[in-house]
C-alpha positions, 0 to 999 in steps of 0.5 A: 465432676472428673475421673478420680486420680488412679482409674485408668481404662485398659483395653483388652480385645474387645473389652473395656475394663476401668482398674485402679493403679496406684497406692491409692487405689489398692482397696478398690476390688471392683472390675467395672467394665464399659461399653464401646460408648461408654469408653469413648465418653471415658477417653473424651474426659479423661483428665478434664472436668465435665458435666452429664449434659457434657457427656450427653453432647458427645454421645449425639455427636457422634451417635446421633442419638436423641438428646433425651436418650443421650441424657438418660445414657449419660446419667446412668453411667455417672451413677455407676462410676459414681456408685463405684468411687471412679468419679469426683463429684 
């Protein structure tokens, strides 16, 4: 899967907000926003194609967390980019 063409992650303060920018994205009337990890699995795959288990890689290197914890983390957000149209599956 990979992010969809038009999502990009703005930054504001502490904030991390996904907007659509484009014609393409001009229905897309949902502010989705994203946790400090959440942000940095974003800005890790940004442009690339990646898997769960990708994802969940890079949460244990650089959190050290459990990988099962990692997993679940990892699938809970490819479900809320998914349910929100941010990803191509």
């Amino acid at each position: 899967m990979k992010i969809a063409e038009g999502f990009v992650l703005r930054t504001l303060g502490k904030d991390h907000i996904v907007v659509g920018e484009g014609l393409a994205q001009v229905n897309f009337n949902k502010m989705v926003s994203l946790n400090a990890s959440a942000a940095f699995l974003w800005k890790e795959v940004e442009g690339k194609e990646f898997t769960t288990e990708q994802l969940a890689d890079l949460l244990v290197s650089k959190y050290e967390v459990a990988r099962e914890v990692a997993l679940k983390d990892a699938a809970a957000l490819v479900d809320k980019l998914l349910e929100a149209g941010i990803l191509e599956a």
